[in-house]
C-alpha positions in Angstrom: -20.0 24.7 45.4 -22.9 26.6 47.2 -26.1 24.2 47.6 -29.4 25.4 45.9 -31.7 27.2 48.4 -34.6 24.5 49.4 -38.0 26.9 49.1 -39.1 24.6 52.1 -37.0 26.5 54.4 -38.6 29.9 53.2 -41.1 32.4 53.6 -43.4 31.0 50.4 -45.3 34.3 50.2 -44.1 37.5 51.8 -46.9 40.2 52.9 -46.8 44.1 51.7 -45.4 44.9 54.9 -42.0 46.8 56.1 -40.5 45.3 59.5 -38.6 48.2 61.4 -36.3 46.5 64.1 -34.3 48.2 67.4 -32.4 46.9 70.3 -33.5 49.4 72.9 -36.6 50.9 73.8 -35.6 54.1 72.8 -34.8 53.3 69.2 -38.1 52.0 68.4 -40.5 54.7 71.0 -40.1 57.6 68.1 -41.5 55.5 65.7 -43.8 53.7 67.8 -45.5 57.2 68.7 -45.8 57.8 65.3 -47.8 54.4 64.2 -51.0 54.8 63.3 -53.8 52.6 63.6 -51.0 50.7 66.9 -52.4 47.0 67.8 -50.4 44.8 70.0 -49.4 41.5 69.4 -47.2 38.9 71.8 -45.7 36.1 70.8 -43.4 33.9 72.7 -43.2 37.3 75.3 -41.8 39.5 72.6 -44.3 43.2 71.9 -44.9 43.1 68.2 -46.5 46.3 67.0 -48.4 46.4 63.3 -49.8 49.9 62.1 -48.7 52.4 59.8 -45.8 55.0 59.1 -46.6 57.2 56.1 -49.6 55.5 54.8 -47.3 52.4 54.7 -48.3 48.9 56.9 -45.6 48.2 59.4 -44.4 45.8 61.8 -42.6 47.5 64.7 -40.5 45.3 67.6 -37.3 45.9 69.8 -35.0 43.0 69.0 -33.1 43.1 72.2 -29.8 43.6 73.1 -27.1 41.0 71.2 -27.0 38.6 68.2 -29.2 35.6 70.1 -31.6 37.9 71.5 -31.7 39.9 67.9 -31.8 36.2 65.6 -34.9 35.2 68.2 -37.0 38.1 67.0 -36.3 37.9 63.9 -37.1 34.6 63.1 -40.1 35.2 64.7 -41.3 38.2 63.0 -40.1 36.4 59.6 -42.1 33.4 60.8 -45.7 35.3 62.1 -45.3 38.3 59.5 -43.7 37.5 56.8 -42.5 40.9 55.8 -41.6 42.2 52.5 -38.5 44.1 54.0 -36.5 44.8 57.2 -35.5 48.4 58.2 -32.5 47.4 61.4 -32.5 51.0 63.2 -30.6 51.9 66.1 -27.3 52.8 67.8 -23.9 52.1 67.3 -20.0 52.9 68.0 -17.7 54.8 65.7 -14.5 53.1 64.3 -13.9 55.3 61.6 -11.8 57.7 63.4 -13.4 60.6 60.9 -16.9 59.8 62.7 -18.7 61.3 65.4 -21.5 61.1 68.1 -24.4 62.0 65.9 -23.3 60.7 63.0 -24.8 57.9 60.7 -23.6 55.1 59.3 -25.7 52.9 56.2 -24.2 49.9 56.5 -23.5 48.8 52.9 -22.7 45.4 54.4 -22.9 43.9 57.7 -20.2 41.0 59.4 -19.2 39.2 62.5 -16.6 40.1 64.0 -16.7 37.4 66.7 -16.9 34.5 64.3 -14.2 32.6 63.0 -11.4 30.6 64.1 -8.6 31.7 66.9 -5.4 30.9 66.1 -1.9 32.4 67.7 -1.9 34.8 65.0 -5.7 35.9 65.7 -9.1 35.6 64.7 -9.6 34.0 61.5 -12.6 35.4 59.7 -15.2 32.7 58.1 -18.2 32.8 57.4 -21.2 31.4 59.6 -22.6 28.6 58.0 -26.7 28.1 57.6 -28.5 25.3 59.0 -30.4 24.0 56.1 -27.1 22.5 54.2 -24.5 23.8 56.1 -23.6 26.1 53.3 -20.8 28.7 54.3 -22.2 32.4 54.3 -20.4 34.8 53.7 -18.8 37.0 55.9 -19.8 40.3 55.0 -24.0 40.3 54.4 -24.3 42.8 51.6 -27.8 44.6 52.5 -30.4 44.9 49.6 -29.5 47.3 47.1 -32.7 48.6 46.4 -33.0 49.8 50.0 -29.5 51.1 50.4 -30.4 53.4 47.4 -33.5 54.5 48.8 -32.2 55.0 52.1 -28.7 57.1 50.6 -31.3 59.5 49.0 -33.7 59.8 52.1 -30.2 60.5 54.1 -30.2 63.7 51.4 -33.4 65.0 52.6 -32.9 65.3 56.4 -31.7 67.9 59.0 -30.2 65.6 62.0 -30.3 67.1 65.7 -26.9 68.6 66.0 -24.4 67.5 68.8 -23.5 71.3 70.6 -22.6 72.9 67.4 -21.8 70.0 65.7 -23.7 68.7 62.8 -23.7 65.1 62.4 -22.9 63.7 58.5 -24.2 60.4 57.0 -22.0 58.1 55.3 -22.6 54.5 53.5 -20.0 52.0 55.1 -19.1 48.6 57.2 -21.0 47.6 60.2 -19.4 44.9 62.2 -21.2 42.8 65.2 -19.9 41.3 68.2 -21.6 40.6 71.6 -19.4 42.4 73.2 -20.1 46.6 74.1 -16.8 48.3 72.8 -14.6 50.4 74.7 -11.3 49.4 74.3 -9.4 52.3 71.9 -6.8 49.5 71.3 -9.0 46.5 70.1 -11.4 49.4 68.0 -8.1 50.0 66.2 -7.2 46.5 65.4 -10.8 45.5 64.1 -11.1 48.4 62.5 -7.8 47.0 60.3 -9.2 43.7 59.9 -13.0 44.7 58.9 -12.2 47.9 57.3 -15.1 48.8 59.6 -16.9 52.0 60.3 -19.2 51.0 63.0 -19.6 48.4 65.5 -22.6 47.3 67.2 -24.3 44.4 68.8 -27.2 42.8 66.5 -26.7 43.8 63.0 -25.2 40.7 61.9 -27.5 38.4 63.6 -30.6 40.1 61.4 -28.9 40.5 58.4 -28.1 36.5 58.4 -31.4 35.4 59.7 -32.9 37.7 56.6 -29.9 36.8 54.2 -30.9 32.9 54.9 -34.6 33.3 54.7 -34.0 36.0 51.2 -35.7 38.9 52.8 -34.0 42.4 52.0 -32.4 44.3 54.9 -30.6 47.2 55.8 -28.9 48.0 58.8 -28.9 52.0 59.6 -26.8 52.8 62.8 -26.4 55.9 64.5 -23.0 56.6 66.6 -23.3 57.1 70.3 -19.6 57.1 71.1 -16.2 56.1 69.3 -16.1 52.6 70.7 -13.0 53.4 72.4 -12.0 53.5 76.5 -14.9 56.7 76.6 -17.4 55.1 75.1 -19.5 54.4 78.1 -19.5 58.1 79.4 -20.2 59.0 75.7 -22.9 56.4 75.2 -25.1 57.8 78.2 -24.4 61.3 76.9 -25.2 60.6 73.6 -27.3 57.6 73.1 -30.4 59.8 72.7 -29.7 61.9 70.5 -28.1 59.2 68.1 -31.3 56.6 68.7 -33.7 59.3 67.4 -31.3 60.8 64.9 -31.4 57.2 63.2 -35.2 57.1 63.9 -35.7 60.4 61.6 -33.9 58.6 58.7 -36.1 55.3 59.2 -39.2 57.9 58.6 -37.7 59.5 55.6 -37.0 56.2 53.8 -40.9 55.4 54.5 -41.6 58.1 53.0 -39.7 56.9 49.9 -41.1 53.3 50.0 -44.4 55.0 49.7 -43.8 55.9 46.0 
């Protein structure tokens, strides 16, 4: 049976503002252009940025790269700014084998897939367990369904940067987290079987159970780089840009929603 939720442990008033999160520098530099009004903050070394996209007050930060780094700003920027929502924007691998560089992924629900117990047979998936009554979560983090809505029909009113000829497509699916950078075509395959996964990247997880704990809606929007498989790192330097700001553009639609 699930303990009841201590309001001790959370956020007793949120403020009316939107957190927009990225690992890199170049997921969170297109939006940062775009802030208005741009102060600096600094807490515990980590660039906080407050302003606003589309009339709309906003938080801006790069998380840094994998799930400790990623939990460490977000408990931070739950803690200093209590925000009414978090926007997770970035770059990821493809496992869906239909995907491609360019394309988007709106991650319906979010998991570890480094978590669990090994056993001969494999990795055993739980679910991580909070620290307030060592409740088991579980293992897939459904995002906020208010914001996957909203963020389905922004995907409907944009024109992503094309690939060559190619014309990237957005699709709502499975985002899995590991601290690991995929390239391995054989291990993308096998996850892929296990998570029913579309995309895999390195800090969605971590926010989504840091806001899942704390009750703060989330989503997780991920562009793909590469295919996670033995070409990914080629791919990812190739790509990367174009599938940072291509996620970036969708971040700005869905402010543009939030605004009404």
């Amino acid at each position: 049976m699930k303990a009841e939720a201590d309001s001790t442990y959370f956020p007793v008033k949120s403020n009316n503002i939107t957190a927009i999160m990225g690992a890199f520098e170049t997921e969170v530099e297109l939006l940062k252009a775009r802030l208005e009004n741009k102060q600096e903050k600094r807490i515990e070394g980590i660039r906080f940025y407050t302003g606003k996209l589309n009339d709309l007050p906003v938080v801006l930060t790069r998380a840094g790269i994998g799930k400790v780094n990623s939990a460490l700003t977000t408990a931070l920027l739950l803690e200093h700014f209590r925000p009414k929502q978090v926007l997770f924007t970035g770059i990821a691998g493809a496992m869906n084998p239909t995907l491609r560089p360019g394309d988007i992924v709106i991650g319906k629900q979010v998991a570890h897939h480094d978590y669990g117990r090994q056993t001969p047979e494999g990795l055993l998936k739980r679910g991580t367990r909070n620290p307030y009554y060592f409740a088991e979560n579980p293992v897939y983090f459904p995002v906020d369904s208010l914001l996957l809505v909203t963020t389905e029909t922004a995907s409907k009113k944009i024109n992503l940067q094309s690939i060559g000829e190619y014309k990237p497509q957005i699709i709502t699916g499975t985002i899995i987290t590991g601290d690991v950078f995929m390239a391995d075509t054989k291990v993308n395959a096998k996850l892929r079987k296990d998570f029913g996964a579309d995309a895999v990247e390195m800090e969605g997880a971590a926010v989504a159970q840091i806001c899942y704990q704390q009750k703060v809606p989330f989503i997780v929007i991920r562009s793909l780089s590469d295919s996670a498989d033995d070409s990914a790192a080629l791919d990812f330097q190739k790509y990367g840009k174009v599938a940072a700001e291509n996620s970036a553009m969708l971040v700005l639609e869905v402010m543009k929603l939030l605004k009404k």
